[in-house]
C-alpha positions in Angstrom: -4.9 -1.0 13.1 -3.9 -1.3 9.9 -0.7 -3.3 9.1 1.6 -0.5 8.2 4.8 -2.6 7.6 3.0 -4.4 5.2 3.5 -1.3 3.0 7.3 -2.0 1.8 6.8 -5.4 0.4 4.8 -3.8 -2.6 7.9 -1.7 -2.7 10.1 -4.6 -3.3 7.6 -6.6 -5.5 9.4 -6.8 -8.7 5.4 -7.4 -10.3 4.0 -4.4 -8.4 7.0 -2.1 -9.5 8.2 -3.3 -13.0 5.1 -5.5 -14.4 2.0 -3.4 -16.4 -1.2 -3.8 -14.3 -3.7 -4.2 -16.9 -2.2 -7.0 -18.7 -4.3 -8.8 -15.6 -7.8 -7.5 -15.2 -9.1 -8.9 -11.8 -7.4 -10.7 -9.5 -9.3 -13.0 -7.4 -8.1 -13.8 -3.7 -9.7 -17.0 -2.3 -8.8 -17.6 1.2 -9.5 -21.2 2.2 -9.6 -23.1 5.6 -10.2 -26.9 5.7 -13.3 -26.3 3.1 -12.6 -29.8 1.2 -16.3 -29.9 0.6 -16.4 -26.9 -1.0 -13.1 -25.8 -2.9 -13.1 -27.2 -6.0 -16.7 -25.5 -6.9 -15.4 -22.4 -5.7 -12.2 -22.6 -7.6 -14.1 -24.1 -10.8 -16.5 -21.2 -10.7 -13.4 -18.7 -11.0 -11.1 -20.1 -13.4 -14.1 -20.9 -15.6 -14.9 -17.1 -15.7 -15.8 -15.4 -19.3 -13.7 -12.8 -18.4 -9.9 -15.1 -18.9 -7.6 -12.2 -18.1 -7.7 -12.8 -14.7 -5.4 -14.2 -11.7 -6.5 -16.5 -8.7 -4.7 -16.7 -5.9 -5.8 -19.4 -3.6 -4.8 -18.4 0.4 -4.2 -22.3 2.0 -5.0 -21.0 5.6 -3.0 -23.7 7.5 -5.8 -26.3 6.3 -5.8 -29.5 8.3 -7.8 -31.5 5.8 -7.2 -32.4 2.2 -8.2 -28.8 0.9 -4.6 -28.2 -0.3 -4.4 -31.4 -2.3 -7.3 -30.1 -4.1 -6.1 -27.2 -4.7 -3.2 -28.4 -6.3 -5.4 -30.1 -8.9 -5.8 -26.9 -10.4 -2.0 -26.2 -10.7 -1.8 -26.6 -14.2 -4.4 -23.4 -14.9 -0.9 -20.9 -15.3 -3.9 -18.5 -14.0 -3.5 -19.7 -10.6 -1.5 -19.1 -7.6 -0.7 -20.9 -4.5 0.1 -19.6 -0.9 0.3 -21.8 2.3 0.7 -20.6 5.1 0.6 -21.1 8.8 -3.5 -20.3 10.1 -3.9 -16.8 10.9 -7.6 -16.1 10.4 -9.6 -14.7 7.3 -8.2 -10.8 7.5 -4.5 -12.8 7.7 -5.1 -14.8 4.8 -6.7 -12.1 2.6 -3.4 -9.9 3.7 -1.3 -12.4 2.1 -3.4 -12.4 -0.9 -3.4 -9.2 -1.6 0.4 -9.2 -1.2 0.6 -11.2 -4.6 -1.9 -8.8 -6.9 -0.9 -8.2 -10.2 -4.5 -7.0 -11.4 -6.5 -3.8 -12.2 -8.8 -5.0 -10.0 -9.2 -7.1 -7.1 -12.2 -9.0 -6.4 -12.3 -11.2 -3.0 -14.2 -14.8 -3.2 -14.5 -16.9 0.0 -13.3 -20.7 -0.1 -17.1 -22.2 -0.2 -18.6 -19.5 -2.4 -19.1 -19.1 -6.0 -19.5 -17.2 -8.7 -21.8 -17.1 -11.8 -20.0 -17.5 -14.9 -20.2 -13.6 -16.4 -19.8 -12.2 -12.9 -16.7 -10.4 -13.2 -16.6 -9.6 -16.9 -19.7 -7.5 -16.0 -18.4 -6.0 -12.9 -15.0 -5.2 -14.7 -17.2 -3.7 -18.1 -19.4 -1.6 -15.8 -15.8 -0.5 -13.5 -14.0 0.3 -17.1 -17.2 2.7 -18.3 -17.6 4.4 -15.0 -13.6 4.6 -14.3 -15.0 3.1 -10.7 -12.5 2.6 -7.6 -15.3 0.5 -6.5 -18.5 -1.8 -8.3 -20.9 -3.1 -6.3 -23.3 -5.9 -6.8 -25.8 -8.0 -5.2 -25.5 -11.7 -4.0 -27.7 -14.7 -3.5 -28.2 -16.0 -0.2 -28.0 -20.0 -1.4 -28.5 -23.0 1.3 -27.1 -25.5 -1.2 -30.2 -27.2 -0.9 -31.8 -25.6 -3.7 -33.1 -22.7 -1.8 -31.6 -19.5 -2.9 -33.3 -16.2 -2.3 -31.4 -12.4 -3.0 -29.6 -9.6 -0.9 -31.2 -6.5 -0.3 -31.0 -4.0 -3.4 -29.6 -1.0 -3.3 -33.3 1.2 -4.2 -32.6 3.2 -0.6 -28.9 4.4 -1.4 -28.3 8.2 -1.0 -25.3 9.9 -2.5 -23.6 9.1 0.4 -22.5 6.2 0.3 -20.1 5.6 3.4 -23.3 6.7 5.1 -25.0 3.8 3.5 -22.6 1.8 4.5 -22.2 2.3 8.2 -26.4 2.7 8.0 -26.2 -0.6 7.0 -28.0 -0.2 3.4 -24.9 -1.3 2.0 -23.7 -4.7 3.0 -20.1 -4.8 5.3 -19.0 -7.7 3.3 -16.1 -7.5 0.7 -17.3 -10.2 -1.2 -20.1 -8.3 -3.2 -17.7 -5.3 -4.5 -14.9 -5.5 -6.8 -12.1 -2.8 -5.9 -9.7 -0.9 -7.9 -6.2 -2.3 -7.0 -4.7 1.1 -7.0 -7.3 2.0 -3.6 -5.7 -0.6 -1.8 -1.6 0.3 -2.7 -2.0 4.0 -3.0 -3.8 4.5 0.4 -1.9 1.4 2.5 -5.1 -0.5 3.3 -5.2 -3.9 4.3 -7.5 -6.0 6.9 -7.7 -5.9 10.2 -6.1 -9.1 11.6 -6.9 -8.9 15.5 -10.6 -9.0 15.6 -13.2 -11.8 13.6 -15.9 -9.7 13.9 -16.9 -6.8 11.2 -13.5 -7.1 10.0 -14.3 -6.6 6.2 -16.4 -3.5 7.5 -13.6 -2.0 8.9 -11.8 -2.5 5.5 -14.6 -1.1 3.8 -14.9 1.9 6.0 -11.3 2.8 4.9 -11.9 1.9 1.0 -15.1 3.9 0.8 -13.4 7.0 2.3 -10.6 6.9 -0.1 -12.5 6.2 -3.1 -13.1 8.8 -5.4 -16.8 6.8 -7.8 -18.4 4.2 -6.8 -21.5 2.2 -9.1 -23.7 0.0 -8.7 -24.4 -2.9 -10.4 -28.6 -4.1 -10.7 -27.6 -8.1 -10.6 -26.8 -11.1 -8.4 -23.4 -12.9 -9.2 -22.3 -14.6 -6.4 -23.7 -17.5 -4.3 -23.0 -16.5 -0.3 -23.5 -20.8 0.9 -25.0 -21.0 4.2 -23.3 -23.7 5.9 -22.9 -25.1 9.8 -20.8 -23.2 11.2 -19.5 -24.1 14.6 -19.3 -20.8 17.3 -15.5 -20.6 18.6 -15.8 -17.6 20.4 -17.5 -16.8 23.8 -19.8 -14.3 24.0 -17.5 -12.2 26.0 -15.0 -12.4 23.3 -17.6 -11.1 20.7 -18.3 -8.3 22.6 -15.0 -7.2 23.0 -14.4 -7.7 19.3 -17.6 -5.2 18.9 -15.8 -3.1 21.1 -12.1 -2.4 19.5 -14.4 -2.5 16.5 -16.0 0.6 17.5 -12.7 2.0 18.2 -10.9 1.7 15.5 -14.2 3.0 13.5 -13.8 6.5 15.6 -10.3 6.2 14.7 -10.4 6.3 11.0 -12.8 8.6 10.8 -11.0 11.0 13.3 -7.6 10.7 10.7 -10.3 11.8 7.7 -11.7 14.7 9.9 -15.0 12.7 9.3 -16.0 12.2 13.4 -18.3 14.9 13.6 -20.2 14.0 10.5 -21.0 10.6 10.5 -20.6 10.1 15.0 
């Protein structure tokens, strides 16, 4: 479930108690796991961002490789932040991330993505005119071979849109939404660190329900790289994954008297 003792460390973050939010607009968590190949892209692509009242915080998941030194090539951006720690998975390193936040927003960016250069000055204008807790936006599905072709729109949302997303018309991941920072502090929500399967949907599930608007956005800002990827679970260790997944889905909907409506 979700990490409950996480809770009082925002309590005792002199920048989450003392320090006014909106001097930082977005801040972008970048969790990054022996992606040498791919870091310095993915790190040029946020710190290059029209929008420049941002913060990136860079998540050195226990890398093995040389993805930390090239990190620290970046050090001198004041913009960025570094955290290494000990490998603990995706949900882990995103946790730790969001345990640093100082923005209005927050806006998560995998290690061997990237961003288009006006991607999150658009999403933050259109989050601002809205007053949005959370912006959604399309992505583009890019090989890095040249061939690059676009997520499915959003033409069959309804007005309900944590229907949509456990109907699957909105995507699970949390790397095409920017969120409001206060939807994560005021409501205690962080990511689910004991399963690697539909983790970011079980975030999602809780964010949606707490969220009072959310927009979307008509535009693709952010390349999802389809890489080799090597299978280190079994398939019985999927399935139980799908299982607790389930589980905890009945679960947070049964704490927002939601069951019966959406079971």
């Amino acid at each position: 479930m979700i990490i409950q003792n996480y809770f009082t460390h925002f309590l005792e973050m002199e920048c989450f108690m003392g320090q006014d939010l909106r001097a930082i607009k977005i801040s972008v968590i970048i969790p990054a796991f022996n992606l040498s190949n791919y870091i310095e892209r993915c790190l040029e692509s946020a710190l290059g961002q029209t929008l420049n009242d941002i913060e990136v915080i860079v998540v050195n998941d226990g890398s093995t490789d040389d993805t930390l030194e090239k990190i620290k090539n970046y050090s001198n951006d004041e913009r960025l932040i570094i955290i290494s720690k000990q490998n603990g998975g995706l949900s882990s390193a995103r946790n730790a991330g969001l345990l640093k936040v100082r923005g209005e927003f927050i806006f998560h960016l995998d290690g061997d993505d990237f961003l288009e250069r006006n991607g999150l000055e658009i999403m933050y204008e259109e989050g601002k005119k809205h007053n949005a807790d959370i912006v959604l936006m399309n992505a583009m599905i890019d090989d890095d071979k040249g061939n690059i072709s676009q997520m499915k729109g959003f033409d069959c949302l309804t007005n309900d849109h944590l229907q949509d997303l456990l109907l699957e018309k909105i995507s699970a991941n949390v790397w095409t939404k920017l969120y409001k920072t206060s939807l994560y502090h005021q409501n205690n929500i962080f990511h689910e660190k004991n399963i690697s399967l539909g983790e970011d949907l079980l975030a999602n599930i809780l964010l949606f329900i707490c969220s009072k608007k959310i927009v979307t956005i008509d535009g693709a800002f952010l390349h999802y790289i389809i890489r080799p990827t090597s299978i280190t679970k079994t398939y019985n260790e999927k399935m139980l994954d799908v299982f607790s997944m389930v589980d905890i889905i009945k679960n947070y909907l049964q704490k927002y008297n939601l069951l019966e409506k959406y079971k």
